[in-house]
C-alpha positions as a printed Julia matrix, in Angstrom:
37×3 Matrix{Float64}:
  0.0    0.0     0.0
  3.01   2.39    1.05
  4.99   1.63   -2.14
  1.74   2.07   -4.16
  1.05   5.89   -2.66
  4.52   6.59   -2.96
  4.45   5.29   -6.62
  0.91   7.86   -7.62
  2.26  10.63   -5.55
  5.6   11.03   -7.28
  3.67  10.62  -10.45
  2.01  13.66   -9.41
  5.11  15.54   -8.95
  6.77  14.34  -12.26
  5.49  18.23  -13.69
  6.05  19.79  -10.77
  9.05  22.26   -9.93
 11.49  20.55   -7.34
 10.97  22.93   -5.08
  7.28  22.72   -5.0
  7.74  19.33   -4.44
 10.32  19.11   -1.35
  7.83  22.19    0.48
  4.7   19.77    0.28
  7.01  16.86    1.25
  8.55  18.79    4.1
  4.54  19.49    4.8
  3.92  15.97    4.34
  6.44  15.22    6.93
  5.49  17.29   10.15
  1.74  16.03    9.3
  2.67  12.06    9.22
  4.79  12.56   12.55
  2.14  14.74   14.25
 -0.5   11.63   13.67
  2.11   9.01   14.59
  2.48  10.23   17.7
C-alpha cells in the first residue's frame, strides 16, 4: 500500500518544480509525525 502511494504521488510531482515538491514533502512530513504520535 506504502509503495503504491509513494508510486501515484511522485507521479504527481513528475510536472512539478522541485521545489514545489520538497515544500509539500517537508509538509507531508510534520503532518505524518504529528499523527504518529
Amino acid at each position: 500500500e506504502v509503495k503504491r502511494r509513494t508510486s501515484s504521488f511522485s507521479n504527481t510531482f513528475s510536472h512539478v518544480e522541485p521545489t514545489t515538491a520538497e515544500s509539500w514533502l517537508q509538509a507531508l512530513a510534520v503532518w505524518w509525525n504529528r499523527c504518529q504520535s
